[in-house]
C-alpha positions in Angstrom: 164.0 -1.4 -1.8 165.0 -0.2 1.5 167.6 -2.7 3.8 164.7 -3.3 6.3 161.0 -3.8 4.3 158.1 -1.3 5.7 154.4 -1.4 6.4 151.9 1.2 6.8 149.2 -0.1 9.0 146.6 2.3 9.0 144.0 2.3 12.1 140.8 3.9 13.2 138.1 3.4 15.8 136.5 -0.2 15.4 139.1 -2.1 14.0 139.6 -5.7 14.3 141.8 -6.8 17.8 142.7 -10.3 16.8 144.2 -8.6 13.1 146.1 -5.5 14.5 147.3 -8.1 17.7 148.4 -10.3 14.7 150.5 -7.8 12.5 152.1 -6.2 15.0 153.4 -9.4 16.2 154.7 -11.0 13.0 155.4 -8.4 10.6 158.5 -7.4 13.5 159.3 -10.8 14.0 160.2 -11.5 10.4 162.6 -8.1 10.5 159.7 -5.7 8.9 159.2 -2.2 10.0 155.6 -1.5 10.7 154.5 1.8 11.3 151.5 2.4 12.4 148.8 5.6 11.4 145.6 7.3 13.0 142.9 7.4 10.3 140.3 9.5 12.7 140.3 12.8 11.8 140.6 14.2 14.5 144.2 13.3 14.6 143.4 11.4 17.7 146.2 8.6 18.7 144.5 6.3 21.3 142.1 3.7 18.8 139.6 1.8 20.5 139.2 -2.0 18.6 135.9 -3.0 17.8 136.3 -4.9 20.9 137.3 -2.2 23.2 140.7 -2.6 23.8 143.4 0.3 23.2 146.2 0.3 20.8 148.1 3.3 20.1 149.2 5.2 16.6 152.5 6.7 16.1 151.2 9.6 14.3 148.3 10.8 11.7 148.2 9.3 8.8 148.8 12.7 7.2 152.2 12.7 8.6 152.9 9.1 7.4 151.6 8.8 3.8 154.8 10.6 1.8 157.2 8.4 3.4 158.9 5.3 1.5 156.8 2.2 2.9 156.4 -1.0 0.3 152.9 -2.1 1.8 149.9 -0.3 2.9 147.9 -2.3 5.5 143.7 -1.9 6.0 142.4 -3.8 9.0 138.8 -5.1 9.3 135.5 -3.8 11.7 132.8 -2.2 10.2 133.2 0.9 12.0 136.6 1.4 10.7 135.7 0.5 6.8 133.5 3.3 7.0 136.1 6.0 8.3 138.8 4.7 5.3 135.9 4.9 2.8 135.2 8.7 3.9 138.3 9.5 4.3 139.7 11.7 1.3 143.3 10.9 2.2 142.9 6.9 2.8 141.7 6.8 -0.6 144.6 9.4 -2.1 147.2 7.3 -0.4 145.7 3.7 -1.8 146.4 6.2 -5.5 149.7 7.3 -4.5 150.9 3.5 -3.7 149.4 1.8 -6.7 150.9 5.0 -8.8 153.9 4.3 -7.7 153.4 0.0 -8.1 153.5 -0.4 -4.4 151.2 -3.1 -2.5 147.4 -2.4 -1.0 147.0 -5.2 1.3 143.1 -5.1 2.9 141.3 -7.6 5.2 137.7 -8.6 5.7 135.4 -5.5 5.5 138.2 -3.4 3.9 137.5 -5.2 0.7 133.9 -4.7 0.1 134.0 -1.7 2.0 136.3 0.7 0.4 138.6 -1.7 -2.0 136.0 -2.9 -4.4 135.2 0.9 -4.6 138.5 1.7 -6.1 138.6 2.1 -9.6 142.2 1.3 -10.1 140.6 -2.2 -8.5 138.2 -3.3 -11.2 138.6 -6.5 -12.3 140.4 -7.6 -9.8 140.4 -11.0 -8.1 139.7 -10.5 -3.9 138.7 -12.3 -0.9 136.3 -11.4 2.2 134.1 -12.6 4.5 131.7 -15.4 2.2 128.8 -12.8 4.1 130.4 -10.2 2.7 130.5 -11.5 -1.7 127.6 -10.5 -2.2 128.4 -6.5 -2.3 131.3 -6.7 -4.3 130.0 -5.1 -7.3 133.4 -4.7 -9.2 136.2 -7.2 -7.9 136.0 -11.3 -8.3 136.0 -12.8 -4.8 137.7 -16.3 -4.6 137.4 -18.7 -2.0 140.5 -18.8 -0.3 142.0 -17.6 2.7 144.3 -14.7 1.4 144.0 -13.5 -2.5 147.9 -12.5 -3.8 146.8 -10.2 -7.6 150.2 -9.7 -8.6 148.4 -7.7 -11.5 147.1 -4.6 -9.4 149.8 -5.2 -6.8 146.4 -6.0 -4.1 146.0 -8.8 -0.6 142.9 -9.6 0.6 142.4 -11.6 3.3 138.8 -13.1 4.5 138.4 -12.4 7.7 140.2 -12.2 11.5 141.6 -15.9 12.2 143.5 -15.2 8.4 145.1 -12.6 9.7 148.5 -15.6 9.9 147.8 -16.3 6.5 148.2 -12.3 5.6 151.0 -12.2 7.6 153.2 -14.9 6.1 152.2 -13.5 2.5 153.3 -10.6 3.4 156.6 -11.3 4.8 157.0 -13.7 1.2 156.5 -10.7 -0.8 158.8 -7.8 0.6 161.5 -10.6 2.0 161.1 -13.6 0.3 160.1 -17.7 0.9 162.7 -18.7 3.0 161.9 -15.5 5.5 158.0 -16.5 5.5 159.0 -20.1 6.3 161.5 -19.1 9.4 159.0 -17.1 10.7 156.6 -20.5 11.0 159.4 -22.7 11.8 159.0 -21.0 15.5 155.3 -21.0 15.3 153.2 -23.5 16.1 151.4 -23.2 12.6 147.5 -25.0 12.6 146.6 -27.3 10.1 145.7 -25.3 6.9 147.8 -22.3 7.2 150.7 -22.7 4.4 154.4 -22.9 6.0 156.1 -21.9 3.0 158.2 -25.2 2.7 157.1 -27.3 -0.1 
């Protein structure tokens, strides 16, 4: 594993604010690299949220994918979901990291929207919006806030406002404990939300 642990946060049109806001702010904080991708296919940098707000790529996804990340990151929005489901080289890449026993990490619509759909996924035990159970048709959703299956190497959290929960997890899985619970010790973490201290 490389010195300094790295994310591939892939974005298109329609994503979630609150969740992209949310990595980009913790994931560095913690001492993780976060790179972050254009899904569109037309290559196009600039991504509009779901809520309208701009947040810029660093290249196209089909620049990123070969590099030597440890986590691949899909953000919610509807819109979005659909362009990784059609998107030939979202789903190669989600092959290439599981191949290679590296993490998928996928929040809110990502899971019923492209992950369930994955047959390297079957069987496997996922969370999503509770609106959202009812078309998973090959994964087992659990009602929690983020879903760790060490078995297929997959994260799912349930929706936006879990995007913390997400974060911490991920920092406890390409650091390790202590690093998630220094990241909260300068937080002021809500009620519910793990701190990674007992």
């Amino acid at each position: 594993m490389p010195a300094i642990p790295s994310v591939l946060l892939c974005l298109a049109h329609g994503n979630d604010a609150i969740e992209i806001t949310t990595f980009l702010a913790l994931l560095p904080r913690a001492g993780i690299s976060v790179t972050v991708a254009s899904v569109e296919g037309d290559g196009a940098l600039t991504i509009q949220s779901a809520e309208g707000l701009p947040f810029s790529a660093q290249l196209p996804l089909s620049q990123a994918v070969d590099k030597d990340y440890e986590l691949l990151l899909l953000v919610s929005g509807e819109q979005s979901c659909r362009t990784y489901a059609q998107s030939d080289l979202v789903v190669e890449s989600i092959a290439q990291f599981t191949s290679t026993r590296r993490y998928v990490a996928a929040m809110s619509h990502a899971v019923p929207g492209i992950i369930d759909s994955i047959a390297g996924f079957r069987g496997a035990n996922v969370t999503c919006l509770p609106q959202h159970k009812e078309y998973l048709a090959h994964t087992q959703w659990q009602e929690r806030r983020v879903v760790n299956d060490p078995r297929y190497l997959l994260l799912s959290g349930q929706g936006p406002l879990c995007a913390t929960d997400m974060a911490l997890k991920i920092v406890e899985l390409l650091i390790n404990k202590e690093a998630a619970h220094a990241l909260t010790h300068d937080l002021a973490i809500p009620v519910g939300i793990y701190n990674y201290q007992e």
